[in-house]
PDB file of the backbone (N, CA, C, O) and the ligand in Angstrom, with CONECT records:
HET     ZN  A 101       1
ATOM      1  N   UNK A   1      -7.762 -14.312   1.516  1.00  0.00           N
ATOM      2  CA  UNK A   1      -6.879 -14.094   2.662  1.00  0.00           C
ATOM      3  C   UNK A   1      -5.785 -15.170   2.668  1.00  0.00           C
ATOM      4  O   UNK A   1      -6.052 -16.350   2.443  1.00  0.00           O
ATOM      5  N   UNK A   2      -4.797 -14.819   2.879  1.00  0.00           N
ATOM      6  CA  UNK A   2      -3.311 -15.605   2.793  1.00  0.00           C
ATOM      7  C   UNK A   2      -3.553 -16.445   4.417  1.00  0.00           C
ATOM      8  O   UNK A   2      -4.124 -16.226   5.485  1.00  0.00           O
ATOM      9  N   UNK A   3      -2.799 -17.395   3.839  1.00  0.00           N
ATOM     10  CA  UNK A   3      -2.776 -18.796   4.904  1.00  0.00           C
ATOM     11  C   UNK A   3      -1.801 -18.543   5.951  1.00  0.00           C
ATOM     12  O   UNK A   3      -0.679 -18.603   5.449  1.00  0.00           O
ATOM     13  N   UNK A   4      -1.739 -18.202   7.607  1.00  0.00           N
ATOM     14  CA  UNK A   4      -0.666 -18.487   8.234  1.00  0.00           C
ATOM     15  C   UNK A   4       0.254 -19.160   7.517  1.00  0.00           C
ATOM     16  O   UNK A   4      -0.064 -19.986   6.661  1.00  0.00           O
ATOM     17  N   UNK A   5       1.566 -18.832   7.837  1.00  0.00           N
ATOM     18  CA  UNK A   5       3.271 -19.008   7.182  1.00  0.00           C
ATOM     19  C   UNK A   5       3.086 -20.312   8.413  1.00  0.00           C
ATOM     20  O   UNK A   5       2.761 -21.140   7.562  1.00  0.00           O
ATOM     21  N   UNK A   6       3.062 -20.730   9.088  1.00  0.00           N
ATOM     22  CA  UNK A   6       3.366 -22.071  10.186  1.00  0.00           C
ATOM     23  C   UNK A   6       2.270 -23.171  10.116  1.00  0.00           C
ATOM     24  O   UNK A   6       2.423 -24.389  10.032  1.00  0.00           O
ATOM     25  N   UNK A   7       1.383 -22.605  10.159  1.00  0.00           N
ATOM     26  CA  UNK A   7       0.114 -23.859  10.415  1.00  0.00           C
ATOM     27  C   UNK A   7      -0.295 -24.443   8.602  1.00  0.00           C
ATOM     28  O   UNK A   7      -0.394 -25.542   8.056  1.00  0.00           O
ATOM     29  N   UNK A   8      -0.426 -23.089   8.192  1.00  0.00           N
ATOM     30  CA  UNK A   8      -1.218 -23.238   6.882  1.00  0.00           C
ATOM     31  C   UNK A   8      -2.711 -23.248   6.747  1.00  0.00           C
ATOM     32  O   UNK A   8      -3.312 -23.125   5.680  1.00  0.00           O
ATOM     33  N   UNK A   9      -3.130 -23.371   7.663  1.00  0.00           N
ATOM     34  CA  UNK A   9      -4.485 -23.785   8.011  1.00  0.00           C
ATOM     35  C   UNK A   9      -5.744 -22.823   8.389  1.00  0.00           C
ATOM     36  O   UNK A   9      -6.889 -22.863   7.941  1.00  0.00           O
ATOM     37  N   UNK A  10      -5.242 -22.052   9.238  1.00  0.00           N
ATOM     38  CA  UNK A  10      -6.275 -20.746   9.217  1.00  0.00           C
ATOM     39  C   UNK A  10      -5.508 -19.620   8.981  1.00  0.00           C
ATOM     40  O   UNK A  10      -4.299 -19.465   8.810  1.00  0.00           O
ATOM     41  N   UNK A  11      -6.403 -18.902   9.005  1.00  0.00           N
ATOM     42  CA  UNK A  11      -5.758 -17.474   8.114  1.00  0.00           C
ATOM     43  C   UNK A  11      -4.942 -16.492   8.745  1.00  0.00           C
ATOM     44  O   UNK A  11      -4.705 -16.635   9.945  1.00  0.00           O
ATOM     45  N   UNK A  12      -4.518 -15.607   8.185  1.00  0.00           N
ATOM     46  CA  UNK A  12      -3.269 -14.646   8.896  1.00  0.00           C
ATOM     47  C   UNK A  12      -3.864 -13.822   9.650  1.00  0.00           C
ATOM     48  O   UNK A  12      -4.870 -13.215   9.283  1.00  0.00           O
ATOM     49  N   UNK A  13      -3.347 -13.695  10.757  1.00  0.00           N
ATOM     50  CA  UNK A  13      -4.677 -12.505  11.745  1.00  0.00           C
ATOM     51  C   UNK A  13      -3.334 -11.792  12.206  1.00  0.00           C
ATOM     52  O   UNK A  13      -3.589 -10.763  12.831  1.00  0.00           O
ATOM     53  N   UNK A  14      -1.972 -12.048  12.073  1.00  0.00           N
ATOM     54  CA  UNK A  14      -1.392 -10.729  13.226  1.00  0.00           C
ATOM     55  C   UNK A  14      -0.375 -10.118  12.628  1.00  0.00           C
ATOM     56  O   UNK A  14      -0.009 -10.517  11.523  1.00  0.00           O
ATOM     57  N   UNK A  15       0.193  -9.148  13.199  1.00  0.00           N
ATOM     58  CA  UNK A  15       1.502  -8.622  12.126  1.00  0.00           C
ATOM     59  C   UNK A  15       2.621  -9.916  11.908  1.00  0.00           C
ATOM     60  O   UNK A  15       3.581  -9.629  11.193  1.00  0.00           O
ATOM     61  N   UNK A  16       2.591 -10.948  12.317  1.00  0.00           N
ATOM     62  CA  UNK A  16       3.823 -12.467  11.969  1.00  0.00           C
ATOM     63  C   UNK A  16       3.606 -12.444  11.070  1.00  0.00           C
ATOM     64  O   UNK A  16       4.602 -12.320  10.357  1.00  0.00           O
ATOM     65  N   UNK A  17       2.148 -12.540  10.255  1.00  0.00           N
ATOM     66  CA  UNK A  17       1.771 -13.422   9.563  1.00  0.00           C
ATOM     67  C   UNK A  17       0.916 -14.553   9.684  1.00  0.00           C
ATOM     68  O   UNK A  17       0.475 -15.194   8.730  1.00  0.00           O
ATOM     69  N   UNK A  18       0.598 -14.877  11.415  1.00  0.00           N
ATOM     70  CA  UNK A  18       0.201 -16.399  11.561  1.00  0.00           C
ATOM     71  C   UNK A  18      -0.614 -16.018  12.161  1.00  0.00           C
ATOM     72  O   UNK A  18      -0.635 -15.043  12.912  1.00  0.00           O
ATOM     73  N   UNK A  19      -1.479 -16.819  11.877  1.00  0.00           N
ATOM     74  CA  UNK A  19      -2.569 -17.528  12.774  1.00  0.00           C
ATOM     75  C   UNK A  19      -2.769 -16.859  14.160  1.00  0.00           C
ATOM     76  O   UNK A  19      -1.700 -16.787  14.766  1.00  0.00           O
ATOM     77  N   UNK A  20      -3.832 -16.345  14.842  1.00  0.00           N
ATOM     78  CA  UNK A  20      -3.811 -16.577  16.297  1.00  0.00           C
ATOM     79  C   UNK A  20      -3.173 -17.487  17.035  1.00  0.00           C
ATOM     80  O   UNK A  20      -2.196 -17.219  17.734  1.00  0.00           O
ATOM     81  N   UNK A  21      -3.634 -18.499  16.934  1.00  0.00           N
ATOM     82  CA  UNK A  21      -3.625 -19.875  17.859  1.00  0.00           C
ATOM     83  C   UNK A  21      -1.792 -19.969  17.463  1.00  0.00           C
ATOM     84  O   UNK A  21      -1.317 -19.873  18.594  1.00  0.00           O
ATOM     85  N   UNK A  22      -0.831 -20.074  16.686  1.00  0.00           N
ATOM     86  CA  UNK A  22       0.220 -20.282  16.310  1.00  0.00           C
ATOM     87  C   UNK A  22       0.868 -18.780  16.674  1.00  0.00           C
ATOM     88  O   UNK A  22       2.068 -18.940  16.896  1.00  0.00           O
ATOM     89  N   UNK A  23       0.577 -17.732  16.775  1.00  0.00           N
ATOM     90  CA  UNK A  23       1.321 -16.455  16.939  1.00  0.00           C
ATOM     91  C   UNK A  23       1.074 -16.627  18.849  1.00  0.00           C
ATOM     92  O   UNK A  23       1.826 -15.950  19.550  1.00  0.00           O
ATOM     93  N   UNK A  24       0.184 -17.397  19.439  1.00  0.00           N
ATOM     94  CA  UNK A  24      -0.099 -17.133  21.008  1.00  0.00           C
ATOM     95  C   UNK A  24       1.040 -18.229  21.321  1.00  0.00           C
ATOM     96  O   UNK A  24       1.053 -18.892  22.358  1.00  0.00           O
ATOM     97  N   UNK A  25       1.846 -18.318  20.451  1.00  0.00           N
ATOM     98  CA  UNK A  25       3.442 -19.532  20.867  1.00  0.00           C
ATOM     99  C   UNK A  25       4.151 -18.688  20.520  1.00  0.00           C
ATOM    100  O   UNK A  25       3.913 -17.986  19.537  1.00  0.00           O
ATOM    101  N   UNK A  26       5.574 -18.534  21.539  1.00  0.00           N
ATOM    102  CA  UNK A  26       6.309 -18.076  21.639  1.00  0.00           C
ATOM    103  C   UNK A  26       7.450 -18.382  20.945  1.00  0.00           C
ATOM    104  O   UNK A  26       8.240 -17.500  20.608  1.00  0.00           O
ATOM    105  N   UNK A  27       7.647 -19.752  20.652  1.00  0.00           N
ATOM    106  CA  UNK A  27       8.720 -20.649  20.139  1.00  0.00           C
ATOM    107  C   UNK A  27       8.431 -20.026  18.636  1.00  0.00           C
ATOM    108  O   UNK A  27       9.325 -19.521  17.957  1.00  0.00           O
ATOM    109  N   UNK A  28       6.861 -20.150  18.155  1.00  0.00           N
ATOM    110  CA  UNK A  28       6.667 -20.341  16.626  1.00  0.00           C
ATOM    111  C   UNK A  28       6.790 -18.772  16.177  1.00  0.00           C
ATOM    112  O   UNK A  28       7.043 -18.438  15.020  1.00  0.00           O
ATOM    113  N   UNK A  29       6.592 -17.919  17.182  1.00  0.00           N
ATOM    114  CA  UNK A  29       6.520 -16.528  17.269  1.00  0.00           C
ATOM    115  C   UNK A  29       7.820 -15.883  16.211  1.00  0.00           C
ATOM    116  O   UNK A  29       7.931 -15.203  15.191  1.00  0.00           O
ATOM    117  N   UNK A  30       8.827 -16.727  17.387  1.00  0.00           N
ATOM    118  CA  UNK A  30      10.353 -16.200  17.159  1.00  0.00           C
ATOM    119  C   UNK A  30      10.703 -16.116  15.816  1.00  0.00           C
ATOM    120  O   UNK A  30      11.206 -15.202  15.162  1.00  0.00           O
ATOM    121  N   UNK A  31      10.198 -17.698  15.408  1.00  0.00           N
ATOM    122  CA  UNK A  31      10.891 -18.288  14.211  1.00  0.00           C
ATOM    123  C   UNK A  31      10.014 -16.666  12.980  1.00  0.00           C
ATOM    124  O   UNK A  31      10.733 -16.256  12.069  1.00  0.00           O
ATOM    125  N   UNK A  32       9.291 -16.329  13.069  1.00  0.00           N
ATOM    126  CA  UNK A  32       8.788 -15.632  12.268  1.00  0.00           C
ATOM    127  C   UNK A  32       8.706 -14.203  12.452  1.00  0.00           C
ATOM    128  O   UNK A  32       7.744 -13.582  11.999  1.00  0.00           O
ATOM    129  N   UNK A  33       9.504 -13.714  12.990  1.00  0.00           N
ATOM    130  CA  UNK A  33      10.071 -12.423  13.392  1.00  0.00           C
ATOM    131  C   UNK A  33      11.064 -11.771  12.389  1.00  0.00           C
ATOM    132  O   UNK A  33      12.086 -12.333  11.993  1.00  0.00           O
ATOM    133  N   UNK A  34      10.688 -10.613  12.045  1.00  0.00           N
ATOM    134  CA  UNK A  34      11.501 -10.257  11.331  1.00  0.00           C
ATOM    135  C   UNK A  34      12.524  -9.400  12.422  1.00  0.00           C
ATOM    136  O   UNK A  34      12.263  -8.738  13.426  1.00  0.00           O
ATOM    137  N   UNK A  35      14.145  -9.828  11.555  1.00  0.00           N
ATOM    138  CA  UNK A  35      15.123  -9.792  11.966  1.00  0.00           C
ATOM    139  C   UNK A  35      15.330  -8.434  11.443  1.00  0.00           C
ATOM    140  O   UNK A  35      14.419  -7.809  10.899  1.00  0.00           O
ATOM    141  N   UNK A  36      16.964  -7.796  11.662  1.00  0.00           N
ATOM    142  CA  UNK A  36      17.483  -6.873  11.147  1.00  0.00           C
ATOM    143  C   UNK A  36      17.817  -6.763   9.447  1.00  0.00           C
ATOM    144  O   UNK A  36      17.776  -5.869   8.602  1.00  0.00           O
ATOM    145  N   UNK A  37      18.235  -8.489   9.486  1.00  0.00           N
ATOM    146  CA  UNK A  37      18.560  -8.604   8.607  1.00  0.00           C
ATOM    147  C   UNK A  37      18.007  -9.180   6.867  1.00  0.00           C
ATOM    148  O   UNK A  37      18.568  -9.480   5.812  1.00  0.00           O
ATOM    149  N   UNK A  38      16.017  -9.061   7.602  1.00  0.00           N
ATOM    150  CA  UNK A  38      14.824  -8.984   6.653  1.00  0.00           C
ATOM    151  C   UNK A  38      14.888  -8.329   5.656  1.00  0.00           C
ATOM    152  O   UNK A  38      14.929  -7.119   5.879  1.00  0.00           O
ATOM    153  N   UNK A  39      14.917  -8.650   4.520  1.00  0.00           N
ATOM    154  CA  UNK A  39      14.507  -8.013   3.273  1.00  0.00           C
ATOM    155  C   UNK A  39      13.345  -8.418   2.371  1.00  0.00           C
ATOM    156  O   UNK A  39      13.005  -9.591   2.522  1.00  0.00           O
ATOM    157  N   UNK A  40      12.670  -7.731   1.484  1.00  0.00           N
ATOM    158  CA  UNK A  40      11.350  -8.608   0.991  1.00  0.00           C
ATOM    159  C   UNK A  40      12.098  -9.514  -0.476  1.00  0.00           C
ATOM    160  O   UNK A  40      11.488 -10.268  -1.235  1.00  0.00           O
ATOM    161  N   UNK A  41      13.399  -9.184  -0.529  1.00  0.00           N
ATOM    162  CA  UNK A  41      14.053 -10.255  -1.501  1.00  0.00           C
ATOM    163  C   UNK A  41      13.993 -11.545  -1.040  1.00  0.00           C
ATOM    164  O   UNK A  41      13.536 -12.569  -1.548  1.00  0.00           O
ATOM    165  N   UNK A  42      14.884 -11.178   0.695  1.00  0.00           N
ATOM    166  CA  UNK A  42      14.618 -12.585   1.018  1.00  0.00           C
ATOM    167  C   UNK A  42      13.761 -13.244   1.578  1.00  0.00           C
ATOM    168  O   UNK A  42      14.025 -14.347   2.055  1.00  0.00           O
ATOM    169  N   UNK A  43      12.443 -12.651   1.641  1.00  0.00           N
ATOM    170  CA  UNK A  43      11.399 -13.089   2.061  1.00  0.00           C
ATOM    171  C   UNK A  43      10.969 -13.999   0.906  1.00  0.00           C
ATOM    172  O   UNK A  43      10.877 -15.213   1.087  1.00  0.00           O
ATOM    173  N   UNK A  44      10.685 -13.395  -0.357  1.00  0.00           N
ATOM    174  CA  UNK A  44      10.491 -13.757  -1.453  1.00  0.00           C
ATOM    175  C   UNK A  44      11.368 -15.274  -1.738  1.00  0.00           C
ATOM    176  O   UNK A  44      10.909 -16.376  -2.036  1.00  0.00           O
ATOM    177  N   UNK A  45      12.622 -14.897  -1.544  1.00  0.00           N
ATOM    178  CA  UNK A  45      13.272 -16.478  -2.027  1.00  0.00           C
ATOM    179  C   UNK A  45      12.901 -17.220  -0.853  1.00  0.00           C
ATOM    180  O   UNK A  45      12.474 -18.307  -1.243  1.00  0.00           O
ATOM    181  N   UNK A  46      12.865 -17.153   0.286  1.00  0.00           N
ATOM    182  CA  UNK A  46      11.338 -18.246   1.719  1.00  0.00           C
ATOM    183  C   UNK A  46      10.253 -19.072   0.686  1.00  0.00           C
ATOM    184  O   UNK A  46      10.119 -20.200   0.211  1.00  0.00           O
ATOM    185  N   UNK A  47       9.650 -17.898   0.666  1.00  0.00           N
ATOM    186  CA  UNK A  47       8.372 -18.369  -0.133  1.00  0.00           C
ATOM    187  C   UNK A  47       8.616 -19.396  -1.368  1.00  0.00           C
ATOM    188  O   UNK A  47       8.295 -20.581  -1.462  1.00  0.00           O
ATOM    189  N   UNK A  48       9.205 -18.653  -2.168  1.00  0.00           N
ATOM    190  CA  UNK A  48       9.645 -19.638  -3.265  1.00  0.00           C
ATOM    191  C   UNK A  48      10.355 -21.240  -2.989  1.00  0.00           C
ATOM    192  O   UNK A  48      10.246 -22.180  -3.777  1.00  0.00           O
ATOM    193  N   UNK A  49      11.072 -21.272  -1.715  1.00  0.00           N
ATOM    194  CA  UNK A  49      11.524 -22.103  -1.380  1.00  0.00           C
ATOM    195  C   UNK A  49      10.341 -23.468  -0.718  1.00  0.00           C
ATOM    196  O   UNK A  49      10.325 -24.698  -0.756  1.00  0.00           O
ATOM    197  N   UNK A  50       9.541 -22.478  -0.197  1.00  0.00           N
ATOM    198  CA  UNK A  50       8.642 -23.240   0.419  1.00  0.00           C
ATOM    199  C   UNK A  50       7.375 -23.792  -0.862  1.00  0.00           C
ATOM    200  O   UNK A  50       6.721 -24.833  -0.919  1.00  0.00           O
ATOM    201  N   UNK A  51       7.395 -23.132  -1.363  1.00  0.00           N
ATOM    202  CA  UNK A  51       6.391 -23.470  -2.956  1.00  0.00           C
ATOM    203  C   UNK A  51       7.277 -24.603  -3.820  1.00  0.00           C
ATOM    204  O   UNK A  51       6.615 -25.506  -4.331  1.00  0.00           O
ATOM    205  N   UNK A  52       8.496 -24.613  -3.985  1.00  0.00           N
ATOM    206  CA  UNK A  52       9.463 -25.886  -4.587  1.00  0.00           C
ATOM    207  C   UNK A  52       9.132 -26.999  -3.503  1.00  0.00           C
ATOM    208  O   UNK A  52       8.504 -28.004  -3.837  1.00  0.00           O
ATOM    209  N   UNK A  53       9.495 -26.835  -2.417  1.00  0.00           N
ATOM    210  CA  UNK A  53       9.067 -27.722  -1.088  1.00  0.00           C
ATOM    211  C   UNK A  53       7.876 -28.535  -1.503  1.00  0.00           C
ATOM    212  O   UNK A  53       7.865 -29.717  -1.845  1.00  0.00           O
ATOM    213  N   UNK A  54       6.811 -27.639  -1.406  1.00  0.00           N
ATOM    214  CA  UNK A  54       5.339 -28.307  -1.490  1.00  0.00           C
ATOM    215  C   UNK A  54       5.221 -29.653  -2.871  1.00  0.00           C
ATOM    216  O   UNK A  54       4.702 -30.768  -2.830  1.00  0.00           O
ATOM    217  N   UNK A  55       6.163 -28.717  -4.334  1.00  0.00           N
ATOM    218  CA  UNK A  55       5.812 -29.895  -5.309  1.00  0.00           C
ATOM    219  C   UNK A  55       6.995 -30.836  -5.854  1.00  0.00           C
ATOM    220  O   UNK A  55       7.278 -31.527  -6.832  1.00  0.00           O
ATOM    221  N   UNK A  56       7.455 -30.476  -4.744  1.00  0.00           N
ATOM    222  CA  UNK A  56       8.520 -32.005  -4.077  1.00  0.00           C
ATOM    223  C   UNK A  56       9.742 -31.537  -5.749  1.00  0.00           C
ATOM    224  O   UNK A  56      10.430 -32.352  -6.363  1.00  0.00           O
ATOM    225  N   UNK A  57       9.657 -30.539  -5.946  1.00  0.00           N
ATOM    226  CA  UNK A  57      10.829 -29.768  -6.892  1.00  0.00           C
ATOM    227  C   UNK A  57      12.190 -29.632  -5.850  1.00  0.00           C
ATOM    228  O   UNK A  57      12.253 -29.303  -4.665  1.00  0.00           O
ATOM    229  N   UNK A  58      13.233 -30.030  -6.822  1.00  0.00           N
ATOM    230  CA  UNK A  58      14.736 -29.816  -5.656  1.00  0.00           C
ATOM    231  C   UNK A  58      14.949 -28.303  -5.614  1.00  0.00           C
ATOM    232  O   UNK A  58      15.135 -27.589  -6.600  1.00  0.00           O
ATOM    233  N   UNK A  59      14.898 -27.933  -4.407  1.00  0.00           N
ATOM    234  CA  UNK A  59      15.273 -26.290  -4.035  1.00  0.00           C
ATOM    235  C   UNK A  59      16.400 -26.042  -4.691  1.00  0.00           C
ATOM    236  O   UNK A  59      16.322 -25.069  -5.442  1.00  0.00           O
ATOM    237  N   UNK A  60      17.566 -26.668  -4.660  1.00  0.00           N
ATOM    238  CA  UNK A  60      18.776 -25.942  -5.360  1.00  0.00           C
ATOM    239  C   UNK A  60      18.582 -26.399  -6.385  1.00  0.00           C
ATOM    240  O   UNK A  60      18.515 -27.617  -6.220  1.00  0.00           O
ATOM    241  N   UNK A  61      18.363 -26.005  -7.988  1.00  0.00           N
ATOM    242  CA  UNK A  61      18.331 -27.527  -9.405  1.00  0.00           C
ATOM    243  C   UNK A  61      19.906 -26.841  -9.747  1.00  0.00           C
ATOM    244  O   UNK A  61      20.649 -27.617 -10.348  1.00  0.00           O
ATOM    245  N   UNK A  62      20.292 -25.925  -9.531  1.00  0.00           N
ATOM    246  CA  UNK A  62      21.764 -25.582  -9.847  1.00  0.00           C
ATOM    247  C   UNK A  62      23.311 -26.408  -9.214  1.00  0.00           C
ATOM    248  O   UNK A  62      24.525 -26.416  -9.416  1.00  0.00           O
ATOM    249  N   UNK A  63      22.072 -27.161  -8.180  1.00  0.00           N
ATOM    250  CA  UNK A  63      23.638 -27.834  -7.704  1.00  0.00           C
ATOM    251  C   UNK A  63      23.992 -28.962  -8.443  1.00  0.00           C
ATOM    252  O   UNK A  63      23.319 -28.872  -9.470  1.00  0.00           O
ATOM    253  N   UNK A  64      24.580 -29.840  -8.493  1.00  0.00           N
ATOM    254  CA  UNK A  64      24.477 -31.299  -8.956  1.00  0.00           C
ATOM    255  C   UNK A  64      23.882 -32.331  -8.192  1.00  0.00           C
ATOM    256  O   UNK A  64      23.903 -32.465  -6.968  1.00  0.00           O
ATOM    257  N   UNK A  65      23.134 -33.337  -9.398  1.00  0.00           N
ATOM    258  CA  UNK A  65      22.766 -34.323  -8.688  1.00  0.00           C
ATOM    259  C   UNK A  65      23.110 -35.488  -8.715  1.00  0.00           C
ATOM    260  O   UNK A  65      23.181 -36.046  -9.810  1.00  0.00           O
ATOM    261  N   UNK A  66      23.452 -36.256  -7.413  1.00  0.00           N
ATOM    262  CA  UNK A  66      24.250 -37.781  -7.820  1.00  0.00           C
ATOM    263  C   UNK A  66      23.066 -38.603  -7.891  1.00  0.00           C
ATOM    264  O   UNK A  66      21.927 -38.476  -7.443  1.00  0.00           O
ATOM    265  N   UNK A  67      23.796 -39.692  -8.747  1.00  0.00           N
ATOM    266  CA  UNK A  67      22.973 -40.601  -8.967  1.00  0.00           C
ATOM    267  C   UNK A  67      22.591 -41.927  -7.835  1.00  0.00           C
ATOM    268  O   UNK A  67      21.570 -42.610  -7.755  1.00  0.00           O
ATOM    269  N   UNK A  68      24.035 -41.961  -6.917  1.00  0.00           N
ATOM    270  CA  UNK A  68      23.701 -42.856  -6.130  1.00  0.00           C
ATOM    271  C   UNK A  68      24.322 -42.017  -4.974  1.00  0.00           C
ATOM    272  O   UNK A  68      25.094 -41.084  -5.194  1.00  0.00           O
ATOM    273  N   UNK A  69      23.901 -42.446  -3.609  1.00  0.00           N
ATOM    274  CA  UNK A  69      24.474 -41.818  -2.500  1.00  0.00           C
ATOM    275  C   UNK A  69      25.241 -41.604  -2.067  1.00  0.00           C
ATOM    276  O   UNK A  69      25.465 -40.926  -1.064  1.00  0.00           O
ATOM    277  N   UNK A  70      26.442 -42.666  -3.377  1.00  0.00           N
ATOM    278  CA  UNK A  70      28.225 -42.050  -2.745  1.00  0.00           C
ATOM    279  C   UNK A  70      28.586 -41.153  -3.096  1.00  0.00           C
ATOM    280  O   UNK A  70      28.326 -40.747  -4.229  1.00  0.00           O
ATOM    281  N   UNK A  71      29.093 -40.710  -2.511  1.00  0.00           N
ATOM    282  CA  UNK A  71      29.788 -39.611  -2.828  1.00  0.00           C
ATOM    283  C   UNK A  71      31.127 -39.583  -4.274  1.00  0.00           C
ATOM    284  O   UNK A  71      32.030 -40.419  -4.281  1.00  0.00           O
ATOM    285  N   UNK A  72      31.037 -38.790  -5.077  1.00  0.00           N
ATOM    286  CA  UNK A  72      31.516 -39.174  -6.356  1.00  0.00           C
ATOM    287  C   UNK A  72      33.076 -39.188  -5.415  1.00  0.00           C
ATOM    288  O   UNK A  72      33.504 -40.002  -6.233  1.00  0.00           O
ATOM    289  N   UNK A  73      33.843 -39.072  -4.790  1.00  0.00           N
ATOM    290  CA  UNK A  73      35.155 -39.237  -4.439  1.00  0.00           C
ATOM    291  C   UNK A  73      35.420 -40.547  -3.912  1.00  0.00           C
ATOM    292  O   UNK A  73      36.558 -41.011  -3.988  1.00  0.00           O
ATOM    293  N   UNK A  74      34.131 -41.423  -3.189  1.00  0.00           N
ATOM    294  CA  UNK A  74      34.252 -42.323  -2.435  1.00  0.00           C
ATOM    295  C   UNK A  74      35.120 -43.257  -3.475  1.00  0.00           C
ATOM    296  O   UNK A  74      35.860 -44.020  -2.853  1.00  0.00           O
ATOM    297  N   UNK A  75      35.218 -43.393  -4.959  1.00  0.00           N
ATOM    298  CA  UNK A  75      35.619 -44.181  -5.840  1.00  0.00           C
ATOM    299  C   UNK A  75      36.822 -43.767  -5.710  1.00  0.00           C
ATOM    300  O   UNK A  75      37.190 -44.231  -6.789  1.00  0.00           O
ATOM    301  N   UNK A  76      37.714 -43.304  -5.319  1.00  0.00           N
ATOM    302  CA  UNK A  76      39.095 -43.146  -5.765  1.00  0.00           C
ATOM    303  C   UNK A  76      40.161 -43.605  -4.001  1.00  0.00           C
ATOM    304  O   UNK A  76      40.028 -43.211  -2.842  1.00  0.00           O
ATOM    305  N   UNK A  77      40.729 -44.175  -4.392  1.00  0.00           N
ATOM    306  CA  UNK A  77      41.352 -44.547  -3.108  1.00  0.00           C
ATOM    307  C   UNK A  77      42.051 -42.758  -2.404  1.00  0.00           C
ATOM    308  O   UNK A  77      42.717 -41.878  -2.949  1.00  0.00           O
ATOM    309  N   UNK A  78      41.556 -42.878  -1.208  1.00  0.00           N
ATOM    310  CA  UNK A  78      41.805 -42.004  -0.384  1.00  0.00           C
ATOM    311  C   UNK A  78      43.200 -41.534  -0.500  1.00  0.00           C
ATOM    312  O   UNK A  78      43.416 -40.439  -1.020  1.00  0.00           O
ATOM    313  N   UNK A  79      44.255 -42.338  -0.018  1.00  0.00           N
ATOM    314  CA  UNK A  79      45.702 -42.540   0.069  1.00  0.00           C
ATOM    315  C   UNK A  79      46.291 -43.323  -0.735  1.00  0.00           C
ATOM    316  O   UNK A  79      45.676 -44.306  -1.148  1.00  0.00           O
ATOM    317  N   UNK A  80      47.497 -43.096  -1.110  1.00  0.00           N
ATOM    318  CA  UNK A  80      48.360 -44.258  -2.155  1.00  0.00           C
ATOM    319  C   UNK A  80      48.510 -45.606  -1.170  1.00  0.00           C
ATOM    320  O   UNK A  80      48.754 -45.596   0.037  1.00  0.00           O
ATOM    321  N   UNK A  81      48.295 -46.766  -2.034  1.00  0.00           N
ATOM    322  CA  UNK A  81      48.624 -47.783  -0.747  1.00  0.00           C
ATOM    323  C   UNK A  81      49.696 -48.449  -1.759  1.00  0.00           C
ATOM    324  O   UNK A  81      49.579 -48.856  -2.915  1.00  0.00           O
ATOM    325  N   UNK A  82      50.759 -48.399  -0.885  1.00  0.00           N
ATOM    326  CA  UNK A  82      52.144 -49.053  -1.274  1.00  0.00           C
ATOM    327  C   UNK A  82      52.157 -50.736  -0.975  1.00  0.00           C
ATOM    328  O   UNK A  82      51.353 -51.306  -0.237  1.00  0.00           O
ATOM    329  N   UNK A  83      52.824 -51.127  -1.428  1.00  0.00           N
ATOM    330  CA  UNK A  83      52.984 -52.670  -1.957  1.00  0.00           C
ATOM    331  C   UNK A  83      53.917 -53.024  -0.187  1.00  0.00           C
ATOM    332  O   UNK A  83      54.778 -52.344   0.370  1.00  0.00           O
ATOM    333  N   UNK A  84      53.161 -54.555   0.322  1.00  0.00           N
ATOM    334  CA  UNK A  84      54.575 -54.595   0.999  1.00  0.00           C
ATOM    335  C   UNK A  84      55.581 -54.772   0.603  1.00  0.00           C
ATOM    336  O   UNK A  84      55.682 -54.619  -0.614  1.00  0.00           O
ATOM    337  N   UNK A  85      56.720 -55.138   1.295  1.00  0.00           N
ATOM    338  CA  UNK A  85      57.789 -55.116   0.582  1.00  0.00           C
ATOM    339  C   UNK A  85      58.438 -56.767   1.811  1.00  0.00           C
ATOM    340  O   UNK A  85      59.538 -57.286   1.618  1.00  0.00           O
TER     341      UNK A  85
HETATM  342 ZN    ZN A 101      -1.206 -20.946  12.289  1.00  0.00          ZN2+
END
């Protein structure tokens, strides 16, 4: 039996997906509602997202990664700075 999508912890008992105890919340309810705009594609890339999550894998590996926290532009002077005169 598949693990509630919120808690993780006890098992799926309702059409959410979750848990009793986590589906009897309204807040956690919402978040797991399927929308209009539900598809099982993008359910699928959720999941997958949340499985990269768990083994601390970067969700996007297509983006770039910096090496330090500046921002690669921070190196270039913003504006020309002119000489006084
Ligand atoms: Zn739960």
């Amino acid at each position: 039996m598949n693990p509630c999508l919120h808690c993780e912890a006890r098992p799926q008992e309702t059409l959410y997906r979750l848990c009793k105890r986590c589906a009897s919340r309204r807040t956690i309810r919402k978040l797991y509602q399927y929308s209009k705009h539900w598809t099982p594609a993008w359910d699928r890339h959720l999941q997958d997202l949340v499985e990269r999550a768990k083994r601390k894998l970067p969700l996007f590996p297509e983006l770039p990664v910096f090496k330090d926290s500046k921002h690669p532009d921070d190196s270039a002077t913003p504006f020309p700075v002119s000489e006084p005169r």
